[in-house]
N, C-alpha and C positions, 0 to 999 in steps of 0.2 A: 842752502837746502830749500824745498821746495814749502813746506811748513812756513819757513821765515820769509820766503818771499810774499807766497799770500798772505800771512798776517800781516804784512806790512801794506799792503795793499787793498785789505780789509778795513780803514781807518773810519769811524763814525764820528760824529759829531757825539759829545758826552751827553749832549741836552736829549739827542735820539733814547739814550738810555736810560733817562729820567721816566721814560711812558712807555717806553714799547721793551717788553722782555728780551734779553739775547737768546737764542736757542740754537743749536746747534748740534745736526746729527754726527753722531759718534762712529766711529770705523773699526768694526772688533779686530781683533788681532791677537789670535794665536800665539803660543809657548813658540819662540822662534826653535831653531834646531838648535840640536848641541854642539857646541863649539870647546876650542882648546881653553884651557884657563887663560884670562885678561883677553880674549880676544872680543874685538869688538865688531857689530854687525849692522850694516845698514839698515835703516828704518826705513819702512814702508811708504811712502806716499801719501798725504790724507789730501780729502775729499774735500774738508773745508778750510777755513783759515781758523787758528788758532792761535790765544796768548801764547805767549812765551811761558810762562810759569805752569801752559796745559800743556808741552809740547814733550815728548817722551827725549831724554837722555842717553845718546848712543852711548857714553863713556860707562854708563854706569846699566846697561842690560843686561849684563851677567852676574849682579850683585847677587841673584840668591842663590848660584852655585859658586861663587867663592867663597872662599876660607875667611874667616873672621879678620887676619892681618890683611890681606889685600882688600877684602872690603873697607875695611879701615882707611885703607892707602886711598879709596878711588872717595869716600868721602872727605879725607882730606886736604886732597887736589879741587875738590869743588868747593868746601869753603873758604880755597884761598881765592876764587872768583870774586868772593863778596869784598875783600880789601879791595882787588881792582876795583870794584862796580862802584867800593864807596869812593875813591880817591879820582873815577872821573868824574864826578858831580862835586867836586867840592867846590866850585864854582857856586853852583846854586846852592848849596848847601851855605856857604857864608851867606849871602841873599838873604835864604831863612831865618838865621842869625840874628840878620838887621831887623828884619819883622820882628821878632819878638823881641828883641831888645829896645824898640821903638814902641811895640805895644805896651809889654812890662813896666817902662820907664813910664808910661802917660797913666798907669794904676789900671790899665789893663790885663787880660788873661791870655794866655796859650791855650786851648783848647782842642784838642786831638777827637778826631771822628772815623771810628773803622767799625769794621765786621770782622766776626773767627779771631785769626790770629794776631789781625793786623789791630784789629781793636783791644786787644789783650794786650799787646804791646804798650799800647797808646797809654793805657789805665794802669800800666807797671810804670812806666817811665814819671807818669805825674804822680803816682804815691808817693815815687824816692823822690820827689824836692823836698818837702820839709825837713825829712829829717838829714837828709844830705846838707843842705843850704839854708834851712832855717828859714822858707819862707812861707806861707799863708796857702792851705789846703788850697785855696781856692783860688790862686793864680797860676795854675798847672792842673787843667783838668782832662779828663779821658771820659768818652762816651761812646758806651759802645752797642752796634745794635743787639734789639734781646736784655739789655737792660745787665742788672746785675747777674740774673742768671748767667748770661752768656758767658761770667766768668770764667765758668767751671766744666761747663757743659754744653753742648751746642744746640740752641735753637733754630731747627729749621727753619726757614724761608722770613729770615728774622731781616734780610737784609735786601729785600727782591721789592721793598716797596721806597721809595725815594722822598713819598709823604713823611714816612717814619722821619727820615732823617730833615727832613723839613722843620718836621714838630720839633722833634728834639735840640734846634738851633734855636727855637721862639722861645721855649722851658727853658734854657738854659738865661735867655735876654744877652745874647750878645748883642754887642752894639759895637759904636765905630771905633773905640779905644784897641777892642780885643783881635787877639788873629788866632785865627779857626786853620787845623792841617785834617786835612784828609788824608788817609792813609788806608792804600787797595792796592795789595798786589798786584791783582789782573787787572786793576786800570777800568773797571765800568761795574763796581758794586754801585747800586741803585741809591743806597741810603747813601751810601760818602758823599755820591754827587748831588742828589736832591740835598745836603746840608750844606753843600760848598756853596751851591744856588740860594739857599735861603741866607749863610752866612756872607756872599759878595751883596742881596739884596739890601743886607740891614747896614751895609758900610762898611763890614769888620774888614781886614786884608787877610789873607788866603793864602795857602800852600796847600799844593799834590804831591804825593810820595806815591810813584807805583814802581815795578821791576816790570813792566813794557814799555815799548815806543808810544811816545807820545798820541792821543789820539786828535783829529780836527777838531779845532773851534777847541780846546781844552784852557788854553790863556783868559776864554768868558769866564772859567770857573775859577782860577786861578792865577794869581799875580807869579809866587813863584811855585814851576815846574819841578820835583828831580825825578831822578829815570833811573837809579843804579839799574842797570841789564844786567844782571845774575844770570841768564838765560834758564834754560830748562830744568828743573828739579831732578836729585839722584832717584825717587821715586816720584812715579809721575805724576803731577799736581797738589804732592807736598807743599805747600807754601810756608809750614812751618818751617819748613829747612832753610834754602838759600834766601829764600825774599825775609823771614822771618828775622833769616842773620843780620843780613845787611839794615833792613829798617830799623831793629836792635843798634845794630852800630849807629846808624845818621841821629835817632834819637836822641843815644846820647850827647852824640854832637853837638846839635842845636840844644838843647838845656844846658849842657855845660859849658859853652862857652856861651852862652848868652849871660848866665850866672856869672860867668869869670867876670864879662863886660859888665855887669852889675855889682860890681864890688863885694862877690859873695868869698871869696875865696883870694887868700894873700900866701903871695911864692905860689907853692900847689897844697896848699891847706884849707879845709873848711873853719873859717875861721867867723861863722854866721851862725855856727851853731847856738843853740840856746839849752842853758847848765840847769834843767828843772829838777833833775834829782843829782843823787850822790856819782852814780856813775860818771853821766855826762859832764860835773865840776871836778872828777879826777881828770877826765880827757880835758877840758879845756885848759886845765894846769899844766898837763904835759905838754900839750901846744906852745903854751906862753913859756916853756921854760926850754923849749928847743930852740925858739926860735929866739930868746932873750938870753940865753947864757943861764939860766935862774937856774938850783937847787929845787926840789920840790918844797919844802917848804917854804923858801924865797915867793916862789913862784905862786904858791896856796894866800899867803896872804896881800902878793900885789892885784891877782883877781878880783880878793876881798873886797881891796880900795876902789877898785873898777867897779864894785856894784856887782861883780861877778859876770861883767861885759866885757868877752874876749878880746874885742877888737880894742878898746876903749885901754884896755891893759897892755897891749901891743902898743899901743902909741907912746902911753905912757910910758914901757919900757925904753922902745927903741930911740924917743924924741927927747926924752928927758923931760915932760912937763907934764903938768899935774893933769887930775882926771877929769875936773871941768874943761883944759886948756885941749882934751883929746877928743873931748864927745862933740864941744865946738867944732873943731876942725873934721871932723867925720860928718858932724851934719852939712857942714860948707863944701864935705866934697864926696856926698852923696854914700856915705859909707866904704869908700874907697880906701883901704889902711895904706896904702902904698904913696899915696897921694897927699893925705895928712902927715906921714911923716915927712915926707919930703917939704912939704908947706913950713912946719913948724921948726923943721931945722934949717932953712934958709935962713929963717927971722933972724 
C-alpha cells in the first residue's frame, strides 16, 4: 500500500524527535459510498507518511453499518493480529527478559516510561507485582507522562516535551543497576525518548516497545528493540485497541517470566506470596496442601512451623527436613523452591 511504503521511507533519527515537533497535514476524507454488507473498499492515497497505528484499516470501514455480530467478527479477526505480532518478537522479547532479570538480580528496578495508553499500561503492569509475586512496590515501577492525573484522564500535550521525560528519569535516580522500557506505540512520543536518553546517559540498560518499524539511529536509545506490527487500528488511531493489546500481552511476559526466573513462582503457583492477614494464610494453606498432599488442617499447622513462610513449608514438606534446614537451602539458592528441594534430597 502506498501509506506503508511511505512510512517506511519516512524514517527519522529518534534524537530529531527529542527537539523538533513531528507535524503532519492531515488529508480529510469523506463518508465513503455505501457498499454491500462486509464489503471492503480501497482507501485513498495520503499525502504524507504515516505510522502505522495512524493509518486507516480497510478490513474494518464499514464497522458502523454492520450489525453488532459482524462487527464483532471483524474485531475479532484483528485481535488475533496481536498473538501474531506478539509471537514474532519473541526473540527480543526473551532479550528483555534478560535485562530485567539481570537488573532485578543486582537489587535493581524495571522501570516503564509512556504517555496515554501506553503509559497506563506500564503503571497497571507494575501495581500487579506485589501482590501477584510478593515483591517490593518499588522494583516495578511505571511513570507516566501527566503524572498521576494521566491516570484517569488525559492531559494534553503532557507528552510533546522530551525534558519532561528527561526529568522524570533524574526524580526517579535511576542508575546503572536498573533498566528503564520505553513504551510508545507510534514510536516518536517525545517524553519516552527524552527518558530513554536520559536513562541510557545515567548507565541504566534500556528497552523500546513500539507497534512500527523501527526508526534510524533508534539502537542509541535502546539496547533492546521490540516491534509487535499490529498494523493499523479497527478505528483509526485507536491505540487503545491493537497496540494496547499487544503491549498488555509482552508486558506480561517480561514480568512474568522474569519472576518465574527469579524464584517467584514454583510448578505455576505464586508461592512468594506474603500471608499478612486471615485471607491470604487460608490461600497459602491451600497452596501448601495441593502441592503437599496435606488436609487443611495438616496443612494450617505445617505453615505454622514455617513461620507462616510458603516456600519455607514447601521445602519442608516436599524434602522432608526441618524449617531451619529449608530457609538455609532457599537462601543458598536464591529463593528457588525447586532448587532447594532438589539440593536437600540429594544429600
Amino acid at each position: 500500500m502506498a501509506g506503508m511504503s511511505a512510512g517506511h521511507n519516512d524514517r527519522r533519527s529518534p534524537c530529531e524527535y527529542l527537539s523538533v515537533e513531528y507535524a503532519s497535514s492531515e488529508r480529510r476524507i469523506g463518508p465513503p459510498p455505501l457498499a454491500m454488507k462486509n464489503e471492503s473498499t480501497p482507501l485513498p492515497p495520503r499525502r504524507h507518511a504515516e505510522r502505522h497505528t495512524e493509518q486507516r484499516n480497510s478490513d474494518t470501514s464499514r464497522i458502523d453499518r454492520a450489525s453488532v455480530d459482524d462487527a464483532l467478527r471483524m474485531l475479532h479477526a484483528q485481535d488475533r493480529l496481536c498473538l501474531a505480532a506478539s509471537e514474532s518478537v519473541a526473540a527480543q522479547v526473551e532479550e528483555a527478559i534478560g535485562l530485567v532479570v539481570e537488573a532485578l538480580s543486582a537489587g535493581g528496578r524495571l522501570i516503564y516510561v509512556g504517555a496515554g495508553t501506553s503509559g497506563r499500561l506500564g503503571v497497571l503492569d507494575a501495581s500487579e507485582q506485589p501482590p501477584t509475586f510478593g515483591v517490593p512496590p518499588e522494583m516495578v515501577q511505571g511513570i507516566i507522562a501527566g503524572g498521576r492525573d494521566a491516570l484517569t484522564r488525559s492531559i494534553e500535550g503532557a507528552e510533546d516535551n522530551p525534558k519532561d521525560g528527561e526529568r522524570a528519569i533524574v526524580e526517579a535516580g535511576v542508575g546503572r543497576n536498573d533498566v528503564v522500557m520505553g513504551i510508545a506505540a507510534g514510536g516518536r512520543t517525545p517524553y519516552v525518548l527524552g527518558a530513554l536518553r536520559q536513562a541510557r546517559a545515567a548507565g541504566a540498560r534500556t528497552i523500546f516497545l513500539s507497534c512500527t518499524p523501527p526508526l534510524d539511529g533508534e539502537h542509541e536509545l535502546a539496547d533492546c528493540q521490540i516491534h509487535p506490527l499490529v498494523g493499523p487500528e479497527p478505528i483509526t488511531g485507536s491505540t487503545r485497541m491493537k497496540a494496547g493489546t499487544v503491549t498488555k500481552l509482552i508486558l506480561n511476559q517480561i514480568t512474568t517470566l522474569a519472576m518465574v526466573q527469579l524464584g517467584k513462582v514454583f510448578e505455576n503457583l505464586m508461592v512468594d506470596l506474603k500471608p499478612t492477614n486471615g485471607k491470604l494464610l487460608d490461600r497459602a494453606a491451600r497452596i501448601l496442601g495441593d502441592v503437599a498432599g496435606l488436609e487443611p488442617d495438616s496443612a494450617a499447622l505445617r505453615l505454622s512451623e514455617a513461620g507462616n513462610d510458603l516456600k519455607t513449608a514447601i521445602v519442608m514438606s516436599l524434602a522432608g527436613s526441618s524449617a531451619d534446614q529449608a530457609r538455609e537451602t532457599l537462601d543458598q539458592y536464591n529463593g528457588h523452591v525447586a532448587r532447594a528441594i532438589r539440593s536437600i534430597s540429594n544429600e
